[in-house]
C-alpha positions as CSV (number, residue, x, y, z in Angstrom):
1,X,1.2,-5.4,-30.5
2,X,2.5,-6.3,-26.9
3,X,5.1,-4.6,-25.2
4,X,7.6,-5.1,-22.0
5,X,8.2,-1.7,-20.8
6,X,10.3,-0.5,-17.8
7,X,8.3,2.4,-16.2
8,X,9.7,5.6,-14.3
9,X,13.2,4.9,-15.3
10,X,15.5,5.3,-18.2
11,X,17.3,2.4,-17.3
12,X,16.3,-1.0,-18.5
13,X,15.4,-3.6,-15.6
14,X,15.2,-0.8,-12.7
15,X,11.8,1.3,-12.6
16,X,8.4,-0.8,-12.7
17,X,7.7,-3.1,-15.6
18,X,4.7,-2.9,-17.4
19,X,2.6,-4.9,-19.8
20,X,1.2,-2.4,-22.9
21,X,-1.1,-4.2,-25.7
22,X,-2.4,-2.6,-28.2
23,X,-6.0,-4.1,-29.3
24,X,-8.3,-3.6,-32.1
25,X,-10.8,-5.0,-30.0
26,X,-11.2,-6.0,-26.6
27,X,-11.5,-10.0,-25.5
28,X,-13.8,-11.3,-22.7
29,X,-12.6,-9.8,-19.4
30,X,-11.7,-13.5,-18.1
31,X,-9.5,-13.7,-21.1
32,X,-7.3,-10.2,-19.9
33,X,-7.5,-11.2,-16.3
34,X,-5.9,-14.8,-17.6
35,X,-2.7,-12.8,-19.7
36,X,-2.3,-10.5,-16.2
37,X,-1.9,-13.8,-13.5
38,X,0.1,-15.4,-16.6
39,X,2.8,-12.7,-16.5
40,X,2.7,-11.7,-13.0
41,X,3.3,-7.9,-13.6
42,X,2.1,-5.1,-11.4
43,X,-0.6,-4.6,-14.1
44,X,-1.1,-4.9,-18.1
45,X,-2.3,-2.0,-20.0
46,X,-4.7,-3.2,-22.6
47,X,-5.3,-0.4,-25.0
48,X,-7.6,0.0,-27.6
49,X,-7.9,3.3,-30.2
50,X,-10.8,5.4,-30.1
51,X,-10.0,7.9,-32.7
52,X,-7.5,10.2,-33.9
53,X,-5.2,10.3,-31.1
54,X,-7.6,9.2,-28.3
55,X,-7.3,5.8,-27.0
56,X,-9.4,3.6,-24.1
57,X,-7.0,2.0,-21.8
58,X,-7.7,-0.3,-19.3
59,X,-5.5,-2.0,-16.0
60,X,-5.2,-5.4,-14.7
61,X,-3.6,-6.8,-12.1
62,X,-3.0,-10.6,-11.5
63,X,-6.0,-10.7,-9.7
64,X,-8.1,-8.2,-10.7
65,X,-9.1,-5.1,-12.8
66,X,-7.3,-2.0,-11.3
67,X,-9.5,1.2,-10.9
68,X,-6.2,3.2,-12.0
69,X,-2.5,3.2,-12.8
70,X,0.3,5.1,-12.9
71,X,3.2,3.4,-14.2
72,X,1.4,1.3,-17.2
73,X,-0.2,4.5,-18.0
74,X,3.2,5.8,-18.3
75,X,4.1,3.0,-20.0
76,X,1.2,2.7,-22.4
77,X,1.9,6.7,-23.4
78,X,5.5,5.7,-24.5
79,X,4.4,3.0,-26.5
80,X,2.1,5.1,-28.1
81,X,4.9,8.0,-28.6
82,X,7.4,5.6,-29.4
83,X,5.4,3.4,-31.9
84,X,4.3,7.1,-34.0
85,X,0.8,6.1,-33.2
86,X,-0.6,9.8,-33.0
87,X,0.2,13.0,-34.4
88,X,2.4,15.1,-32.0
89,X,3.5,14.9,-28.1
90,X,0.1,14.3,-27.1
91,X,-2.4,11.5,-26.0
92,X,-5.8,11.4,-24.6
93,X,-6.3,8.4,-22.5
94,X,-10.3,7.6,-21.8
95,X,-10.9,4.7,-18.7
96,X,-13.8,4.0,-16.8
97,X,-14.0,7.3,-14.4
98,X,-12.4,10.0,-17.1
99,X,-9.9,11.2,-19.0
100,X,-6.0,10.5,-18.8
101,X,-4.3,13.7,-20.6
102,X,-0.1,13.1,-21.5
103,X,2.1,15.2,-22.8
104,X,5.6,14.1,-24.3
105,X,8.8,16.7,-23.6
106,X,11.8,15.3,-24.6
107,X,12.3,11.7,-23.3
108,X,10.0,12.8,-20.2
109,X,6.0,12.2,-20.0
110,X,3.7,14.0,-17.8
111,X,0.0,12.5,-16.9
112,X,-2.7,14.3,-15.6
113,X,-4.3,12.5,-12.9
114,X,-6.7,13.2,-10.0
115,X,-5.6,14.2,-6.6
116,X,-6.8,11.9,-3.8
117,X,-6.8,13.4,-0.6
118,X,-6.1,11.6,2.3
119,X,-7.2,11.8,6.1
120,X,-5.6,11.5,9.3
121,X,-6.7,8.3,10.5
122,X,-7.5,8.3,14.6
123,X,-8.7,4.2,15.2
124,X,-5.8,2.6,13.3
125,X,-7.4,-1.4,12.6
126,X,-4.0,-2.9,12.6
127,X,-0.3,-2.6,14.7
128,X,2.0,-1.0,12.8
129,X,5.1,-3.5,13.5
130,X,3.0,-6.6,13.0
131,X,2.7,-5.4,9.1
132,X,5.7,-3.5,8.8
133,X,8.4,-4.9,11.4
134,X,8.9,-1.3,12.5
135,X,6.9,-0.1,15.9
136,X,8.2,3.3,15.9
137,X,5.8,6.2,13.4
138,X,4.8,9.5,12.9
139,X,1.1,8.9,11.5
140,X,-1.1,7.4,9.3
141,X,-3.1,8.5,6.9
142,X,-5.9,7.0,4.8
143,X,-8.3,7.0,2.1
144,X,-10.9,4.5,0.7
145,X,-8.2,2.4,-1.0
146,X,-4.9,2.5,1.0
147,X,-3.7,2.8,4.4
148,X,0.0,5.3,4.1
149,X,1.9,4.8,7.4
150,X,4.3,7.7,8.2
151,X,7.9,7.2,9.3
152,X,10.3,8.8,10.7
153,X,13.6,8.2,8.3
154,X,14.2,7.1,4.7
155,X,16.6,4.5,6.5
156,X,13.3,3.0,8.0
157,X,11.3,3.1,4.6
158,X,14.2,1.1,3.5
159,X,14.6,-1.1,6.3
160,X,11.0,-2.1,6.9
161,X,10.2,-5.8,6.3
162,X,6.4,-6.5,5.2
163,X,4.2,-9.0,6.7
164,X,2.2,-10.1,3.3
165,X,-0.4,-11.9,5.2
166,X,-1.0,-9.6,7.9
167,X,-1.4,-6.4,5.3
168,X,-3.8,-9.3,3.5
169,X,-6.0,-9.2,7.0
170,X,-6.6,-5.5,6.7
171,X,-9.8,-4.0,5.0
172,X,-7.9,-2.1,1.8
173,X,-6.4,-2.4,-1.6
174,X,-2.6,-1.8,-0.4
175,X,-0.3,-0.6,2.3
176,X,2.2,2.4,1.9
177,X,4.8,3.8,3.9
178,X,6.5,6.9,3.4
179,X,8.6,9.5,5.0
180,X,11.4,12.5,3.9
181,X,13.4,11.7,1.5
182,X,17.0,11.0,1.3
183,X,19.3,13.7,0.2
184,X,18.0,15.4,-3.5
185,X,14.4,13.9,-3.5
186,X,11.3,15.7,-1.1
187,X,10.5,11.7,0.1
188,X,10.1,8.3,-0.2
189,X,7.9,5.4,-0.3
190,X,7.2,1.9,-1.1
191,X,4.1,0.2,-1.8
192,X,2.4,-3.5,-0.7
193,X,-0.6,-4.8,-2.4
194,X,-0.4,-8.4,-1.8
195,X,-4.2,-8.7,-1.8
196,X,-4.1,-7.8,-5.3
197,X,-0.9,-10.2,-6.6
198,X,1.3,-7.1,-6.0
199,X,3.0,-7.6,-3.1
200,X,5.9,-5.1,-3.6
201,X,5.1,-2.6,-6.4
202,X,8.2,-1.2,-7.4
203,X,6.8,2.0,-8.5
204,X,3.2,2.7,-8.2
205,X,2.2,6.2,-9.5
206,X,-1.5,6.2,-8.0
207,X,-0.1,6.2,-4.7
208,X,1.5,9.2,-5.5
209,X,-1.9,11.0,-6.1
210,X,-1.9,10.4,-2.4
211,X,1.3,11.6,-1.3
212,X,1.3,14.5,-3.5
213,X,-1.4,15.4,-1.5
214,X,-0.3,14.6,2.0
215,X,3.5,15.7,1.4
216,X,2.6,19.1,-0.7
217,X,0.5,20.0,2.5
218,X,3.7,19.1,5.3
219,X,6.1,20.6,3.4
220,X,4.3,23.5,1.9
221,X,4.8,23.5,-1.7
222,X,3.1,21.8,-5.1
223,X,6.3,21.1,-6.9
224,X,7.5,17.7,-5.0
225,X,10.5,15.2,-6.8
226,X,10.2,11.5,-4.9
227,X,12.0,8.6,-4.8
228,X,10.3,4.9,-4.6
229,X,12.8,2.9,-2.4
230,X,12.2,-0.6,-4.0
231,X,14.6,-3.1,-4.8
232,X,14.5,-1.7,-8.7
233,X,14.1,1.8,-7.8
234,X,12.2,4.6,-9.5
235,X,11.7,8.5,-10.0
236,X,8.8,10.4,-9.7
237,X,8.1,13.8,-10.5
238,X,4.6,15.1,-9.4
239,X,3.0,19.2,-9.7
240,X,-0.3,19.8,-7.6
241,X,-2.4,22.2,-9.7
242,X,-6.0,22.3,-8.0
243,X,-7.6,18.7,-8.3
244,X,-5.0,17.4,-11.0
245,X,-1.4,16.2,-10.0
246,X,1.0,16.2,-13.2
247,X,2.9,13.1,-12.4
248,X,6.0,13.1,-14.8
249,X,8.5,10.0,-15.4
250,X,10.6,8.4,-17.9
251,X,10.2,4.9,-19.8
252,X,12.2,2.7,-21.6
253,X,11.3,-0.4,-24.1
254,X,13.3,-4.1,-22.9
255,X,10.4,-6.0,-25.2
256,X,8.1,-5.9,-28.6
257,X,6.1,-8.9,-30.0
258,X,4.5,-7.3,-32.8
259,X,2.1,-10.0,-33.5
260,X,0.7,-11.9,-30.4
261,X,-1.7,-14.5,-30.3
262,X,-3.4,-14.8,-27.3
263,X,-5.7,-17.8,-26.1
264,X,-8.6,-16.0,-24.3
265,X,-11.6,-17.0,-22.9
């Protein structure tokens, strides 16, 4: 089964589409690598069923296998609700570094996921306007994957114009920028991984086990509500408890084939 599902929404075509297929068995890795560039999605979730209602899920982007993600994850858990494909509001996700725990509530679903902390970054190895168009910051941050630059409005999140081939230059999966949120929503973001094929994500939910981190430390509190400030727009909810941020979001279905066929390689 393959499905088109809009992620941390419940509106169709706003939120972050997703790719979910559902495998008895998984194909040469060249083969899913050739389905991800083909659509051109932030990622594809390929799942496959362990038992009962445990399932292995894996991530790929157009140009490569993602270590994690948030938003097909999301995606894959509302296929799975959706589709009656375990007993009850919950599913065990198993990938290549753990375990994936979500729980369904009503139309919303809530993923554990790891917290990434993230470091104040002192010899910054690019100029913030050449990548973003904006000179004027409060900070950056940083962990092994992304650099998070730190503004000083939602109006500038917004306004900020990406270089894709300067954030290509620097050393790192992706490129985010954040800052306070606009009025009912603790901040904001948005998220460049041209590197990868993504070179807007419009709602990336591992960046938010950064910004959980960094934002539930600034503002003083583990309950956070954020808003992605792409084009198509997305919710976030995220909870810090210890290590593990619940991230919780909303999905809705826009397409099923229930019978693909699939030339792999």
């Amino acid at each position: 089964m393959f499905f088109l599902v809009d992620a941390f929404t419940d509106t169709p075509y706003k939120g972050n589409p997703a790719g979910v297929c559902i495998l008895d068995e998984y194909p040469p890795d060249s083969g899913l690598q050739s389905i991800a560039k083909y659509y051109n999605w932030s990622e594809i979730a390929f799942v496959k069923r362990n038992d009962g209602n445990s399932f292995y899920i894996r991530w790929f982007s157009p140009n490569d296998e993602a270590p994690l993600c948030g938003h097909a994850t999301l995606a894959a858990a509302h296929v799975v609700f959706w589709k009656q494909l375990v007993d009850g509001d919950n599913v065990d996700f198993e990938y290549q570094s753990g375990h994936i725990f979500a729980n369904r509530d009503g139309p919303a679903i809530t993923m554990e996921f790891p917290i990434f902390p993230v470091k104040r970054c002192e010899r910054v190895p690019f100029v913030v306007k050449d990548v973003i168009g904006i000179r004027e910051h409060l900070e950056i941050v940083y962990d092994k994957t992304m650099f998070i630059i730190v503004l000083r409005t939602a109006q500038d999140v917004v306004k900020a114009v990406p270089d894709f081939s300067a954030i290509q230059a620097i050393d790192c999966r992706a490129i985010a920028i954040t800052a306070v949120g606009p009025e009912g929503f603790d901040f904001c973001s948005r998220y460049f991984a041209p590197k990868v094929g993504i070179f807007e994500d419009p709602v990336c939910g591992s960046m938010h086990c950064r910004l959980a981190h960094y934002w539930g430390i600034r503002l003083g509190t583990s309950q956070l509500r954020a808003f992605q400030a792409s084009k198509r727009t997305g919710v976030v909810g995220l909870k810090i408890v210890g290590d593990v941020v619940r991230i919780t979001g909303t999905a809705v279905s826009v397409l099923e084939i229930c019978q693909p066929h699939f030339h792999v390689r």
